[in-house]
FIZATI-618445 format. One record per residue (C-alpha): residue number from 0; x, y, z; chain. Coordinates in Angstrom, 2 decimals, always signed. Layout:
BEGIN
NUM, X, Y, Z, A;
...
***
This chain:
BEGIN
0, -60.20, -52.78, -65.30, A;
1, -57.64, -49.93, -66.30, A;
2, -55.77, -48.54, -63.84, A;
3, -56.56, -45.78, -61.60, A;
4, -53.98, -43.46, -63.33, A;
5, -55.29, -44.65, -66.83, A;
6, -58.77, -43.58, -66.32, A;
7, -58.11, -40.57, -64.60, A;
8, -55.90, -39.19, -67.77, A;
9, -58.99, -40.38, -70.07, A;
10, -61.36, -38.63, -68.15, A;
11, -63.12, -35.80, -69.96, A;
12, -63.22, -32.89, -67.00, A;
13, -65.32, -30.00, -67.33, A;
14, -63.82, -26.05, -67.04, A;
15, -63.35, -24.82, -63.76, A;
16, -65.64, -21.80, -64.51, A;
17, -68.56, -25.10, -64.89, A;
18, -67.51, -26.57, -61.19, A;
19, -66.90, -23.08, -59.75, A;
20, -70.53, -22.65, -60.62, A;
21, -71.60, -25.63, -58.58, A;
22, -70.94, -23.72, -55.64, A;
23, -72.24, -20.61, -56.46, A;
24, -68.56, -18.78, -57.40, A;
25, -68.06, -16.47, -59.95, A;
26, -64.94, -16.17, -62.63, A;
27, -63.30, -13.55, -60.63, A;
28, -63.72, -15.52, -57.32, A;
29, -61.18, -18.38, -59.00, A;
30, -57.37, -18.03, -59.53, A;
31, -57.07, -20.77, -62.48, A;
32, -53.71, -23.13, -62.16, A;
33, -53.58, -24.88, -65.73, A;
34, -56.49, -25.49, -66.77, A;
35, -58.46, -28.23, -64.51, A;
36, -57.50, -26.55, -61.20, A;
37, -58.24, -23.37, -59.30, A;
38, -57.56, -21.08, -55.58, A;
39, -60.34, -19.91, -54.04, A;
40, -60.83, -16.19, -52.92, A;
41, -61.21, -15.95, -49.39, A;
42, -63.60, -13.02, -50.41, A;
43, -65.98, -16.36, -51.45, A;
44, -66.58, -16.81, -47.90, A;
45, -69.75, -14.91, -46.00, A;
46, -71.79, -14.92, -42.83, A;
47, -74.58, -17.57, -43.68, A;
48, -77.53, -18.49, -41.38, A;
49, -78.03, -22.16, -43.32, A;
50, -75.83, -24.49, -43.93, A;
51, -75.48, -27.75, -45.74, A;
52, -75.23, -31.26, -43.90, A;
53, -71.99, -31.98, -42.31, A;
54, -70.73, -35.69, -42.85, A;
55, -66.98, -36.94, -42.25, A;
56, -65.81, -40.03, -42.98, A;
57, -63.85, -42.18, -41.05, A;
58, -62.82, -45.84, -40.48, A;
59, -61.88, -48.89, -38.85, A;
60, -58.27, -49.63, -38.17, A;
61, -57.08, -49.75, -41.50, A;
62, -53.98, -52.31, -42.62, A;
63, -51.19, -50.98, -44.71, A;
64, -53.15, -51.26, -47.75, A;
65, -55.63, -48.63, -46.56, A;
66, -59.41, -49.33, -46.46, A;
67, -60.87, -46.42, -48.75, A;
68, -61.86, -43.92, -46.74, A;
69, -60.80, -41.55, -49.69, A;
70, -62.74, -43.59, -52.19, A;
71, -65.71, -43.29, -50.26, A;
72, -65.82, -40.02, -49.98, A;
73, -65.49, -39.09, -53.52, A;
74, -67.62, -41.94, -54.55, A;
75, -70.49, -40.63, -52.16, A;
76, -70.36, -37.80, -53.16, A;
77, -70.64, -38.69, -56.73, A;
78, -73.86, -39.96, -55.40, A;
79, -74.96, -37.21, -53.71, A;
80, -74.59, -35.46, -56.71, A;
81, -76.73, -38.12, -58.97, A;
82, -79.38, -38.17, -56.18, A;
83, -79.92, -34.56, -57.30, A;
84, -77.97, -32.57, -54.41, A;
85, -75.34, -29.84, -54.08, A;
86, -72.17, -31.68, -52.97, A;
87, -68.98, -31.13, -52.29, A;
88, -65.81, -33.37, -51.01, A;
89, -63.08, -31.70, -48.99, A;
90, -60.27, -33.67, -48.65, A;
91, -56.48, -33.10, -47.32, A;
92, -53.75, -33.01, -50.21, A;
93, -51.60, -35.74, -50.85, A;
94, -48.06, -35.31, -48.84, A;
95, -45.06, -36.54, -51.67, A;
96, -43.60, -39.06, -49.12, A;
97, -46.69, -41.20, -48.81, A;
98, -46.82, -41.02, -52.34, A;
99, -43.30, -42.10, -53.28, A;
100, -43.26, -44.41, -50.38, A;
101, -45.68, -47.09, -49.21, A;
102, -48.86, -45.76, -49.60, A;
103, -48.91, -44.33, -53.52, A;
104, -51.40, -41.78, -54.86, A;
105, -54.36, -40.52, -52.88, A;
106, -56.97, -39.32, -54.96, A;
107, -59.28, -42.04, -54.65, A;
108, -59.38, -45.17, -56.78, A;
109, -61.54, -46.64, -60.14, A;
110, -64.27, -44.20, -60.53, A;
111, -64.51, -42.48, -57.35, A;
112, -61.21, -39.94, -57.90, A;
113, -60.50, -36.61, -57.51, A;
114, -58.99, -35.06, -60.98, A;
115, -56.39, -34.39, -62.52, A;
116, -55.02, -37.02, -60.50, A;
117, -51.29, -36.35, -61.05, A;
118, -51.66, -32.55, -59.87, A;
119, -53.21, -33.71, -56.93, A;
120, -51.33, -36.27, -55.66, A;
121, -47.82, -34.21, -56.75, A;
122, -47.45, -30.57, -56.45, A;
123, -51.17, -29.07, -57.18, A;
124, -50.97, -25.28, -56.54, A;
125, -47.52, -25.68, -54.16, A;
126, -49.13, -25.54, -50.64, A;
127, -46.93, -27.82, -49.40, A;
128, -43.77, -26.31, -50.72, A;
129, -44.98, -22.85, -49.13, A;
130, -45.50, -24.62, -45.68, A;
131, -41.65, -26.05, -45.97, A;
132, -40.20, -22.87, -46.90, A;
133, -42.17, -20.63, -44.17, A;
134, -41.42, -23.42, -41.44, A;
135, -37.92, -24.05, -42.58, A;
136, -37.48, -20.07, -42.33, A;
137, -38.43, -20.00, -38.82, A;
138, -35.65, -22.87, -38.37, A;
139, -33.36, -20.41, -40.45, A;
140, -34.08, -17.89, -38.24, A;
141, -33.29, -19.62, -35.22, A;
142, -29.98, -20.54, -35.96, A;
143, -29.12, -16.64, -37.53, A;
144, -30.23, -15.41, -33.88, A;
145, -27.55, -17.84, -31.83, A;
146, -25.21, -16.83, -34.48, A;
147, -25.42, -12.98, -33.82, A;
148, -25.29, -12.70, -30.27, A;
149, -28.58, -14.49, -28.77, A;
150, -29.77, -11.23, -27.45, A;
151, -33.00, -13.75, -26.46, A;
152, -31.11, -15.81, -24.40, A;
153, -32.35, -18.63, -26.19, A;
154, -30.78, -22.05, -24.35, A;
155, -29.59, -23.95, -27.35, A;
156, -30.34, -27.32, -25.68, A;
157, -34.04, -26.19, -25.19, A;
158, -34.44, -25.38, -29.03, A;
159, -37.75, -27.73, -30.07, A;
160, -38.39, -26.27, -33.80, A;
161, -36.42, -28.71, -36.45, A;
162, -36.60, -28.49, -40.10, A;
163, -39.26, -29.90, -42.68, A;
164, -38.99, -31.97, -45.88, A;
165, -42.01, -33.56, -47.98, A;
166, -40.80, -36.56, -48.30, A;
167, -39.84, -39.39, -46.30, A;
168, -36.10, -39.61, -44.93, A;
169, -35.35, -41.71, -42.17, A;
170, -31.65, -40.51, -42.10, A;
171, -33.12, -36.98, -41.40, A;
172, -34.42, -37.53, -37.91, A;
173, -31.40, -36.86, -35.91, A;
174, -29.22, -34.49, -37.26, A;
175, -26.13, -31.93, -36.00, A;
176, -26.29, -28.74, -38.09, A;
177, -23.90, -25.66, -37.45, A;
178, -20.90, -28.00, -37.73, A;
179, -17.91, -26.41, -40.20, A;
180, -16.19, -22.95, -39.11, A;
181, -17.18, -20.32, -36.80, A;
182, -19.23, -18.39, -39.74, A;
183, -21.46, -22.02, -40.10, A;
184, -23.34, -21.43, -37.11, A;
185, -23.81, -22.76, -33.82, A;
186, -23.25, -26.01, -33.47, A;
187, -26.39, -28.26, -31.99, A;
188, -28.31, -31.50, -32.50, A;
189, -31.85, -31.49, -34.03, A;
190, -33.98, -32.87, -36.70, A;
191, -35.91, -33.34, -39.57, A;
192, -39.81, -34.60, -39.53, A;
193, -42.24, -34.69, -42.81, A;
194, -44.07, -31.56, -44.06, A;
195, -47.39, -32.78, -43.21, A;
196, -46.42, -33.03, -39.20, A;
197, -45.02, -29.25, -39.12, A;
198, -47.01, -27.44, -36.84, A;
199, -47.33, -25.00, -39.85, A;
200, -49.62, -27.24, -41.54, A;
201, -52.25, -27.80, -38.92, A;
202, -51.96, -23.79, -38.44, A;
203, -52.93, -23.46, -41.70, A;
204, -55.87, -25.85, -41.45, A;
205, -56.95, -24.16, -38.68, A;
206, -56.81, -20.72, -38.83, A;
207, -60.08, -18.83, -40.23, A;
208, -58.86, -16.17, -41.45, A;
209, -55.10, -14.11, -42.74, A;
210, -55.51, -12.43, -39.11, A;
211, -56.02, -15.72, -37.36, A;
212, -53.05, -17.30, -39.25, A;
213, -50.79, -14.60, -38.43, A;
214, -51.50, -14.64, -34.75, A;
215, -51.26, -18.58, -34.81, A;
216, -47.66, -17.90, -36.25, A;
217, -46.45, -15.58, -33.84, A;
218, -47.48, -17.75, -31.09, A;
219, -45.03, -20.60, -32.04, A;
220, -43.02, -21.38, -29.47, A;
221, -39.54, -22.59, -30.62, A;
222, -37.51, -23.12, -27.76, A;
223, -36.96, -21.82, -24.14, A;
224, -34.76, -19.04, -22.71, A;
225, -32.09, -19.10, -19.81, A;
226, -35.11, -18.90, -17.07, A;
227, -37.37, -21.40, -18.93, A;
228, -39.66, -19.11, -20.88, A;
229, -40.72, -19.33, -23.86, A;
230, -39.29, -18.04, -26.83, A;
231, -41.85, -17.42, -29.95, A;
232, -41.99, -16.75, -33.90, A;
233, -43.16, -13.39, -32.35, A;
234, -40.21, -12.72, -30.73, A;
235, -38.21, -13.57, -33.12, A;
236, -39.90, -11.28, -35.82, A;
237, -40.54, -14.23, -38.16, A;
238, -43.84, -14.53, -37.78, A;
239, -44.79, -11.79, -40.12, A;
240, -42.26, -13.49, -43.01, A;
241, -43.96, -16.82, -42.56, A;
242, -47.33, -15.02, -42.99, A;
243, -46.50, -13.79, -46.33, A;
244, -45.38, -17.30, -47.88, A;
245, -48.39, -18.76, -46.60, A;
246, -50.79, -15.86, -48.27, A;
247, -51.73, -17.77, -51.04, A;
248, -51.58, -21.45, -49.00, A;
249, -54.76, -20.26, -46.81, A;
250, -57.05, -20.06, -49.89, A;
251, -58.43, -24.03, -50.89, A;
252, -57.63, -25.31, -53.88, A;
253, -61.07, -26.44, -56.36, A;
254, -60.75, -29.73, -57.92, A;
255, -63.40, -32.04, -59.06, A;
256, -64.62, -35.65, -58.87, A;
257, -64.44, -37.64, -61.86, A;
258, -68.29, -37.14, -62.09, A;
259, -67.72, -33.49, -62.12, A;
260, -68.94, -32.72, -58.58, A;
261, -66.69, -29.83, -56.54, A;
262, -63.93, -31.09, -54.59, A;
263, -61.67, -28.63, -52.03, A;
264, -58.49, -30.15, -51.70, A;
265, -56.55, -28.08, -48.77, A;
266, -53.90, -29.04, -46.62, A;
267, -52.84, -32.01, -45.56, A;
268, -51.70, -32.56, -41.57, A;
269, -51.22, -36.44, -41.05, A;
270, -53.33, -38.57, -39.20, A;
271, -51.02, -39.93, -37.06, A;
272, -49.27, -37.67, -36.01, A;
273, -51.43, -33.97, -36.05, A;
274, -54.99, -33.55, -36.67, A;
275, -55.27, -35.09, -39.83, A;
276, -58.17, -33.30, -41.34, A;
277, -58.22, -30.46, -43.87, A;
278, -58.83, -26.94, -43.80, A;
279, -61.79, -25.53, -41.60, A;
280, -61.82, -22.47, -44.24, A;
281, -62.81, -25.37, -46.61, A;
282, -65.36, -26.53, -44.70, A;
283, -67.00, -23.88, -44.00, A;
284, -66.67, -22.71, -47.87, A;
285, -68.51, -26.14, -48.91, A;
286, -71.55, -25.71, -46.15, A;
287, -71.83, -22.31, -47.06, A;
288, -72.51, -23.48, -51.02, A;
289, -73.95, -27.09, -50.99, A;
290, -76.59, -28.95, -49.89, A;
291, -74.28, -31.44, -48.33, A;
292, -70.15, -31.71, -47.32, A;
293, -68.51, -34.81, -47.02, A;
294, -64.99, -34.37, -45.48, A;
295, -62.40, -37.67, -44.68, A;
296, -60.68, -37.74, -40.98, A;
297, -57.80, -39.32, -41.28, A;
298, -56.92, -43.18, -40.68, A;
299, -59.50, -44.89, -38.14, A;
300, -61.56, -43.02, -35.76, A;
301, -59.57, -43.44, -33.11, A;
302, -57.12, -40.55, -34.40, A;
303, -58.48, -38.46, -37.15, A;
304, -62.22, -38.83, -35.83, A;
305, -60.88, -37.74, -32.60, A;
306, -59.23, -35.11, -33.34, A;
307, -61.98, -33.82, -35.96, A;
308, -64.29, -33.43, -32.57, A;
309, -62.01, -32.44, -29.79, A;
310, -59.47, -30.04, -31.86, A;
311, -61.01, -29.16, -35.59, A;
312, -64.68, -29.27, -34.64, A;
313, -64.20, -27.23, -31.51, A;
314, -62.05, -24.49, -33.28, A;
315, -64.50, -24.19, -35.54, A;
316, -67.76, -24.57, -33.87, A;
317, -69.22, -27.00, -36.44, A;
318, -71.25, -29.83, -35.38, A;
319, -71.29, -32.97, -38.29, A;
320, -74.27, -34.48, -38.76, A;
321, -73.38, -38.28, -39.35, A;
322, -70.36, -40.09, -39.43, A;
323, -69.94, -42.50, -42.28, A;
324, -67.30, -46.21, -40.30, A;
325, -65.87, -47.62, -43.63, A;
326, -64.87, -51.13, -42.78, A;
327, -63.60, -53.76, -45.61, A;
328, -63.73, -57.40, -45.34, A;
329, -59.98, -57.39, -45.55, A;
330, -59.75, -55.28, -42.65, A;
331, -61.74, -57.38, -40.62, A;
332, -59.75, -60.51, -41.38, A;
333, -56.89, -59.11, -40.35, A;
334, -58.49, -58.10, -37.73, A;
335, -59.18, -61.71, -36.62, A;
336, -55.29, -62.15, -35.99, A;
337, -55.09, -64.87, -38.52, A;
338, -54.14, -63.34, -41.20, A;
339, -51.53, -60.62, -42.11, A;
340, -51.30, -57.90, -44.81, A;
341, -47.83, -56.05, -46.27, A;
342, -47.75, -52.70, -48.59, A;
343, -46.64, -54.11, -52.21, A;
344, -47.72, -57.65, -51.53, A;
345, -50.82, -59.60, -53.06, A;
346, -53.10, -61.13, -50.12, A;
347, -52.61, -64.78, -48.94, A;
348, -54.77, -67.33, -51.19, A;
349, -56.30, -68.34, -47.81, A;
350, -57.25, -64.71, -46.95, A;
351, -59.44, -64.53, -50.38, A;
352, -61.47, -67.53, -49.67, A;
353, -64.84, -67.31, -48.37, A;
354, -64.82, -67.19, -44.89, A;
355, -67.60, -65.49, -42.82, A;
356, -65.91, -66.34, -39.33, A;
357, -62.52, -65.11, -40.05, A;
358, -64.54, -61.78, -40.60, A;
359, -67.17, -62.24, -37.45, A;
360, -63.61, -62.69, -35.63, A;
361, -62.77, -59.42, -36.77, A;
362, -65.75, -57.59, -35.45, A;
363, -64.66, -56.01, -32.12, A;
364, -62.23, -53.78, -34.37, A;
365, -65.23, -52.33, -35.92, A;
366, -66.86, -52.62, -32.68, A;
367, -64.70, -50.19, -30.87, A;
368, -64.77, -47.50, -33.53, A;
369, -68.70, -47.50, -33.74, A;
370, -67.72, -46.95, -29.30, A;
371, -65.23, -43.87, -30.37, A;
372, -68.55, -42.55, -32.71, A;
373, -71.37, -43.34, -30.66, A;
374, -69.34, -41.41, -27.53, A;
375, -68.85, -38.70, -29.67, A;
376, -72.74, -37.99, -30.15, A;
377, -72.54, -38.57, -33.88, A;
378, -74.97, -40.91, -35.83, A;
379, -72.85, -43.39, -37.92, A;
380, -73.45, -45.23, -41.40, A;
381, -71.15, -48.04, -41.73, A;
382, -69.93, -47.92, -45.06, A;
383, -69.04, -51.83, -46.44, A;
384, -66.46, -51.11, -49.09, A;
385, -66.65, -53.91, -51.49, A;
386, -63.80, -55.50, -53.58, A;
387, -64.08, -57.92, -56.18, A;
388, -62.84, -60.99, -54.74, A;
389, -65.52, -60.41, -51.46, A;
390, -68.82, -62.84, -50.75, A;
391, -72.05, -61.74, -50.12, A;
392, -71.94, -63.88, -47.15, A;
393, -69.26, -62.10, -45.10, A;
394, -71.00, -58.92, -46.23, A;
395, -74.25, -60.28, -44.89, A;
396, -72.06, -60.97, -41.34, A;
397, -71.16, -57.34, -41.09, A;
398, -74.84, -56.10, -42.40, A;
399, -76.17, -58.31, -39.22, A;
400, -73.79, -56.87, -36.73, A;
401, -74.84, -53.36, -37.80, A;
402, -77.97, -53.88, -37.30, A;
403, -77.50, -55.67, -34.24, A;
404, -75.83, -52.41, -33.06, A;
405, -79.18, -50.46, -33.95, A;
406, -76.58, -48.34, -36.70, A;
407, -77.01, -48.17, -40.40, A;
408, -75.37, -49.99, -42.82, A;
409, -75.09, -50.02, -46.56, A;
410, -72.60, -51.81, -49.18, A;
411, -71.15, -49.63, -51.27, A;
412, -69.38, -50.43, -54.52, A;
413, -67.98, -46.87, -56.27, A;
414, -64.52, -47.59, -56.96, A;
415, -66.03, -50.35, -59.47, A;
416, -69.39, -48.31, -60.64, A;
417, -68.63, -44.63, -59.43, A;
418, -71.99, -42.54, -58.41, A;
419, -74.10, -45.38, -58.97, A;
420, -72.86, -47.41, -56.67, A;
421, -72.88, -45.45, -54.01, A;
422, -77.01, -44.97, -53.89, A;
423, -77.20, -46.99, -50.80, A;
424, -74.83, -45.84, -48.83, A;
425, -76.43, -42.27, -50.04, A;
426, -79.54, -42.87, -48.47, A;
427, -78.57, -44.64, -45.34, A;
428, -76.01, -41.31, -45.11, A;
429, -79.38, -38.91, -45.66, A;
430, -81.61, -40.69, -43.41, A;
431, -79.14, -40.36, -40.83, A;
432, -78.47, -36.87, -40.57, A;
433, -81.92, -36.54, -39.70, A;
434, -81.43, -38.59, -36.75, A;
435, -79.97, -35.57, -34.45, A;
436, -76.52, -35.27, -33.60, A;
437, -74.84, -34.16, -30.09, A;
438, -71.44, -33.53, -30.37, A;
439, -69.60, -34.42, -27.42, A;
440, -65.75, -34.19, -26.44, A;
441, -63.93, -36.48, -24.89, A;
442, -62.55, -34.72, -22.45, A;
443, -62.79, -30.60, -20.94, A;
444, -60.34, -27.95, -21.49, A;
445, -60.27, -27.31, -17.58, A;
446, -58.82, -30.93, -17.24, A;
447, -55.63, -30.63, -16.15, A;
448, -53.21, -32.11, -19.46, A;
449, -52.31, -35.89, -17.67, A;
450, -56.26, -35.85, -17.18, A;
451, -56.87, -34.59, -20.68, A;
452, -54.33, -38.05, -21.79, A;
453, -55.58, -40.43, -19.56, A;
454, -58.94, -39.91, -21.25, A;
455, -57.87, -40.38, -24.41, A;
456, -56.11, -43.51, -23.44, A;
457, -58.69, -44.86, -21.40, A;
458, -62.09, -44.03, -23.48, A;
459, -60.70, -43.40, -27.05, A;
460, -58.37, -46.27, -27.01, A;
461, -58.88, -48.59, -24.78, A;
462, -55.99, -48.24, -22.62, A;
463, -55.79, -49.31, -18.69, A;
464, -53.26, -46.52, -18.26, A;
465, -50.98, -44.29, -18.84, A;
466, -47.31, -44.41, -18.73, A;
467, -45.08, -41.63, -18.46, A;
468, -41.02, -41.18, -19.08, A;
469, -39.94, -38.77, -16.28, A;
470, -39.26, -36.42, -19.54, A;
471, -42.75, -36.68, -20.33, A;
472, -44.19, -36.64, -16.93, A;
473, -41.96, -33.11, -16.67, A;
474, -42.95, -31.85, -19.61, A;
475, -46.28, -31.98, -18.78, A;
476, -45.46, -30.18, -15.33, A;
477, -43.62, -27.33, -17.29, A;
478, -46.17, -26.65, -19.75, A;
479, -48.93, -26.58, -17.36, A;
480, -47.20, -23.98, -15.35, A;
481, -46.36, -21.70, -18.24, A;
482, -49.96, -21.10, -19.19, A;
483, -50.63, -23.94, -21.65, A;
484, -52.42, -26.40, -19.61, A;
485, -56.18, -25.42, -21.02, A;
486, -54.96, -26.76, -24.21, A;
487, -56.20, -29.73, -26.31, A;
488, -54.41, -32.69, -26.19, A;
489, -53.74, -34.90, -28.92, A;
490, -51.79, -38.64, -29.53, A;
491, -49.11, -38.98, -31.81, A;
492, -49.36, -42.86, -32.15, A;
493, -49.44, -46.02, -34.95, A;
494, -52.09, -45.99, -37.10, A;
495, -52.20, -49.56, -37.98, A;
496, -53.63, -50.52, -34.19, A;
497, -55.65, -49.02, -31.69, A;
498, -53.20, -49.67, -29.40, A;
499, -49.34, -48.11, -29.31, A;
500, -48.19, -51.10, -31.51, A;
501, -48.74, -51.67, -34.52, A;
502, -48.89, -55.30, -35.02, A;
503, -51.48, -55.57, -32.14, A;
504, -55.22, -56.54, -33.76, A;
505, -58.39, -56.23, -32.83, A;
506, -59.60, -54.29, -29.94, A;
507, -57.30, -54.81, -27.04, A;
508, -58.15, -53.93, -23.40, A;
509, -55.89, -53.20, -20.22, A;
510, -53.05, -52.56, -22.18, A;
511, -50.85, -49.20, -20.98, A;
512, -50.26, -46.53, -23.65, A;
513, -46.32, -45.44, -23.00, A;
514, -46.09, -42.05, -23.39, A;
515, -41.98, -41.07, -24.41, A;
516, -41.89, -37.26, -24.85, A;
517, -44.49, -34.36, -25.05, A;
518, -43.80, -31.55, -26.86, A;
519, -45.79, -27.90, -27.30, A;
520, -47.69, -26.75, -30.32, A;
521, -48.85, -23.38, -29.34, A;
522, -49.89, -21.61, -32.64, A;
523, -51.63, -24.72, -33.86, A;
524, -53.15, -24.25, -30.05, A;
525, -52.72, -28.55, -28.64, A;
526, -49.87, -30.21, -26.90, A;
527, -48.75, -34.00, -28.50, A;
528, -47.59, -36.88, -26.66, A;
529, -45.71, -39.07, -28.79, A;
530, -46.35, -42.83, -27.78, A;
531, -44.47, -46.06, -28.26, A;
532, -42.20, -45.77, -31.19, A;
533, -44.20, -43.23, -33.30, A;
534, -41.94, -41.35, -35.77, A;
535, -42.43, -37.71, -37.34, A;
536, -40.34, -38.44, -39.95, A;
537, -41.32, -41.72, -41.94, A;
538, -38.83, -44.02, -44.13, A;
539, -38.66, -45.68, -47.11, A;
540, -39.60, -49.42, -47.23, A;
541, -37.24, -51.92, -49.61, A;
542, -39.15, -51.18, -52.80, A;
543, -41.60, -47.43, -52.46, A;
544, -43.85, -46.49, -55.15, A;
545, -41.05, -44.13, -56.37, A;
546, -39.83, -47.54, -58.75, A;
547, -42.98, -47.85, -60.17, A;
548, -43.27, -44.53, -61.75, A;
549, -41.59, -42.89, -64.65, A;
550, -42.36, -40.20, -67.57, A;
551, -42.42, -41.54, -71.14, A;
552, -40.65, -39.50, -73.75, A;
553, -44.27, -38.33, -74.76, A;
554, -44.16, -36.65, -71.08, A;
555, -46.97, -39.25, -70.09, A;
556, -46.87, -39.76, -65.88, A;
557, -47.21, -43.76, -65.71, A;
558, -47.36, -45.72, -62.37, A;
559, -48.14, -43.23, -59.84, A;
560, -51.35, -45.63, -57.80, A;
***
């Protein structure tokens, strides 16, 4: 089979005026960028009564190798779109250091991409660049104010806004800028994390509207003055600044799928460590013009599922219809504890023999984010996402477990057949957002924050308890009494367990989740806890993606996965 990159560039893609049409937009509605992508007009969006059917995709825990969340999205709806229905994928962009790093390209796979795949996995319409610049301005702007007098009263020490970079840097975390002469600034320690976990980003996936964005901005809080208040964007006067670089960034971008379907493509806040879910402005642009929306959450349902429903899906007062659990065989081997899986390496010969108990071992993984689902009021499809080298008989022990559970199931094969192989999981997906959905959080705003984490610990993931550094037990205290303590909390935590390390597998129980700092997003509107060793910058592993790839001297983009 060619490569993913291979039959993306052969792909014959139709005029954005064609896809624009899918959704009901006129020429003037769509900003072209070359020729196969497009911005949106916010002026697209109106006041609807009906809405097309809400699903989000999700997942078990996945292993570095990923599980295809992405691919199942596109590929369903590809399916959608055979079975005759308006649809429309909305997906987060691509962040440049997942891309030259572990993870590669992620615009789907085989025939169930997102296209042009090189724009959307690089630079698309520059989103991410305009989040950098508007976040690293703030940072800029920080550092200008201690340098000409601190009429704020800003306590250096206190300062919690770093800088941003799309990519990932490892010897960026802790850094010491102002150093040099008197005219270089103050001198202070501070940091570096990735694009995709600056506040900025999940402001701009959240906001609704310019208005909404530029109040979000202004409420920023960057640091503390000399009687521990807060100190703001707004106070600064650099919310108004950021505002303007991020006019263009709040509009989604229109892609397609490789079957020609709609895609929005619109920020891109990681799963880990923010919301990790694109743009409600998407969203609501797709359910406003399509009989159906699939959107991915991020990594398993234990983080972006979670956050979908208790911070994107309360902002925006949506309600999803279904939830689609994609669970491979390979994830559920893993799963089992016997086997183990690295980025860049092929799997074990043992792993790819058949072997339905290694994958019945593997079970209570899947087990526990059917739980997260289930609590969450949301009727879920388990997706099986086949590869090649599976057997039908550790499909048929996942198939039996489902319906043990009383939940759909259906296999699904689009990366290898596109549209058409996605007509089972299509149905299953229809059939159940009839069933009734009843969104429920997992916790209250009125819980105090500790209450608001012990939740999430406890009935989310599993947890016993909670652990807190006296840093973290104190910031807790100090944002509570300043006025933020009706706030959403969320978990900054590995992705690769459902626990706060990442080589743990299955579904542990009684296990304490070790909370080492909190810190305050304000204009995003949650407070984070960052758990374990969770990092907000990621590095480099011995051999990225980045040596794969290179440009031909006919310009051709080869090895970007």
């Amino acid at each position: 089979m060619p490569s993913d990159l291979e039959i993306a560039q052969g792909a014959t893609l139709r005029p954005m005026t064609e896809v624009g049409a899918l959704l009901g937009l006129d020429a003037d509605e769509l900003e072209p960028f070359g020729r196969h992508a497009a911005k949106v007009e916010l002026s697209a969006l109106h006041e609807s009564t009906t809405r097309g059917r809400y699903v989000v995709v999700t997942a078990v825990t996945p292993t570095p190798l990923g599980e295809g969340k992405t691919t199942t999205t596109v590929g369903l709806t590809e399916g959608c779109g055979l079975a005759g229905l308006r649809a429309t994928a909305v997906l987060r962009q691509p962040s440049l250091g997942p891309v030259f790093g572990i993870k590669g390209g992620a615009a789907g796979a085989g025939l169930a991409q997102v296209v042009p795949m090189e724009a959307m996995n690089l630079h698309l319409t520059g989103d991410f660049h305009a989040v950098t610049a508007a976040h690293n301005l703030l940072a800029a702007m920080v550092d200008n104010h201690l340098q000409h007098g601190n009429a704020l009263g800003i306590e250096p020490h206190s300062i919690t806004w770093g800088r941003v970079l799309d990519m990932n840097d490892r010897a960026l975390r802790n850094i010491v800028v102002g150093l040099g002469g008197r005219l270089d600034g103050v001198p202070r320690q501070s940091r570096f994390d990735i694009t995709a976990a600056s506040e900025v980003m999940t402001i701009l996936s959240l906001s609704a509207s310019i208005g909404d964005l530029r109040a979000r901005l202004g409420r920023i809080v960057v640091g503390f003055d000399r009687d521990g208040q807060p100190v703001t964007a707004e106070d600064l006067h650099a919310a108004g600044a950021m505002a303007v670089l991020l006019k263009d960034a709040l509009r989604p971008n229109l892609l397609q799928t490789l079957e020609g379907q709609p895609a929005l493509i619109h920020c891109g806040p990681f799963g880990n460590i923010a919301t990790g879910n694109s743009s409600i402005l998407a969203d609501r642009l797709g359910l406003q013009r399509s009989d159906i929306v699939i959107t991915e959450a991020g990594f398993g349902a234990d983080l972006g599922f979670e956050r979908f429903v208790n911070v994107k899906c309360r902002t925006s007062g949506l309600t999803p219809d279904a939830a689609v659990v994609v669970v491979t065989v390979r994830a559920l081997k893993v799963h089992s504890g016997r086997f183990t899986v690295s980025a860049g390496k092929p799997l074990s010969p043992e792993m790819l023999e058949e072997s339905p108990g290694d994958v019945a071992a593997g079970l209570a993984n899947l087990a526990h984010h059917l739980d997260i689902v289930a609590a969450a009021g949301v009727p879920a499809v388990v997706a099986i996402n086949a590869f090649p080298d599976d057997h039908p008989s550790e499909h048929a022990v996942i198939e039996r477990f489902a319906h043990q559970r009383g939940v759909r199931v259906a296999i699904t094969r689009h990366v290898a057949e596109g549209g058409v192989g996605a007509q089972d999981l299509v149905r299953e997906v229809l059939a159940a957002t009839q069933e009734g959905s009843h969104l429920r959080y997992t916790y209250d705003l009125e819980d105090a924050l500790e209450v608001k984490l012990r939740k999430l610990a406890t009935l989310v993931y599993g947890a016993a308890d909670v652990e807190l550094t006296p840093a973290a037990a104190a910031d807790l205290k100090r944002f509570t009494a300043l006025g933020y303590g009706s706030l959403p909390v969320l978990v900054a935590k590995t992705h690769l367990s459902t626990t706060a390390t990442p080589s743990d597998r299955g579904a542990p129980t009684g296990w304490t989740l070790p909370i080492r700092e909190v810190r305050l997003a304000a204009g995003a509107g949650y407070v984070y806890a960052l758990a374990g060793q969770m990092q907000t910058m990621p590095g480099l592993g011995a051999h990225p993606a980045a040596e794969r790839m290179d440009l031909t001297p006919q310009g051709r983009i080869v090895g970007l996965f």
